[in-house]
N, C-alpha and C positions, 0 to 999 in steps of 0.2 A: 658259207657260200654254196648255192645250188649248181651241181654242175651236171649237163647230160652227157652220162657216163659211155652210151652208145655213140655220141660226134665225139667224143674226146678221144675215143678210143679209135675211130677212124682217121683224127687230124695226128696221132703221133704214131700211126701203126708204122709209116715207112719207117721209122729208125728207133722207134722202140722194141723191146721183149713184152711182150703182153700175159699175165697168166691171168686164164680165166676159170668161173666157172658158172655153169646154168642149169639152169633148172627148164625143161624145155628150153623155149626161146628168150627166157629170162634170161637176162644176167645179173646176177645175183652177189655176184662179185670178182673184182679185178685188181690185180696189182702190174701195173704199167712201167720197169723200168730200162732205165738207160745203161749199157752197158757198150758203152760209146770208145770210153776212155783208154785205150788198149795202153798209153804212156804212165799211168799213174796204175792200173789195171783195179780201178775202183768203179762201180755201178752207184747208179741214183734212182731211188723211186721218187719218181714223181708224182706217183697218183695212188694211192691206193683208197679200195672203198669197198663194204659189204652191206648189202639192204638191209634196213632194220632188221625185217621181221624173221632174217638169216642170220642175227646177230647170237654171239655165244653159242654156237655151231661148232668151234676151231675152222672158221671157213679162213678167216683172217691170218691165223696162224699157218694152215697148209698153204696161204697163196706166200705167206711168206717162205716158208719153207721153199717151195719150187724154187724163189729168184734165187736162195741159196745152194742150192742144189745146180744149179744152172752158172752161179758164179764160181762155183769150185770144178765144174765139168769146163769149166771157158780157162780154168785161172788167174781166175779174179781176187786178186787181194780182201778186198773189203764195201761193203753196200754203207753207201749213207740216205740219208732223208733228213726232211724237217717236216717238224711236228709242233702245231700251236702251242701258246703256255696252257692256254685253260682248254685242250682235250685231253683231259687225264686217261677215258677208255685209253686211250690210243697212243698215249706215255705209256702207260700200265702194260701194254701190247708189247708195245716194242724194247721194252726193259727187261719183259719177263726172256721176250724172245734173244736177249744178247745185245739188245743197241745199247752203245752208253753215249752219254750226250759229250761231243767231243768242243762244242761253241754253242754264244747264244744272242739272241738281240732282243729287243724291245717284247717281240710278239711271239717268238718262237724259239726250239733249242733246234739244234744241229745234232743229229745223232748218225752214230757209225757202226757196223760189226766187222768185225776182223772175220775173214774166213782163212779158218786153216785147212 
């Protein structure tokens, strides 16, 4: 699914964490999470995404890195997401990077990282 990553990123700016990063006025990639939850003290990305042609950069990896860095500076327990069955890039990402899949349904798993 095609999504325009510049409206998307202006319809959840009020209550999201946004880490960016561009190239001039590119944006070249984003990870957009929620760090809503202060009762469970867990964050959700909802969106993350890196232009192809920015791809195998670690652009992916340092946007992750920041919302972790940002969830241990807040004291945040643990970041989750979901992730389709069949993008393996983007399993393979977030595996290598500490998520483990904690649930799963039809179309996708559920993955989490504990931050200590």
């Amino acid at each position: 699914d095609k999504v325009d990553v510049e409206e998307y990123t202006r319809k959840v700016y009020p209550r999201a964490t946004i880490f960016m990063v561009r190239e001039g006025a590119e944006i070249v990639g984003v990870n957009i999470v929620y760090f809503n939850d202060m009762e469970t003290k867990r964050g959700f990305v909802t969106y993350i995404h890196v232009n192809e042609k920015y791809r195998n950069m670690r652009i992916g990896w340092n946007l992750l890195q920041s919302a972790v860095d940002y969830a241990r500076t807040h004291q945040f327990e643990s970041i989750a997401l979901e992730v389709r069955k069949n993008n393996e890039p983007a399993k393979h990402l977030y595996s290598k990077f500490g998520f483990v899949i904690y649930d799963e349904n039809d179309i996708s798993y559920f993955m989490r990282k504990v931050i200590l």
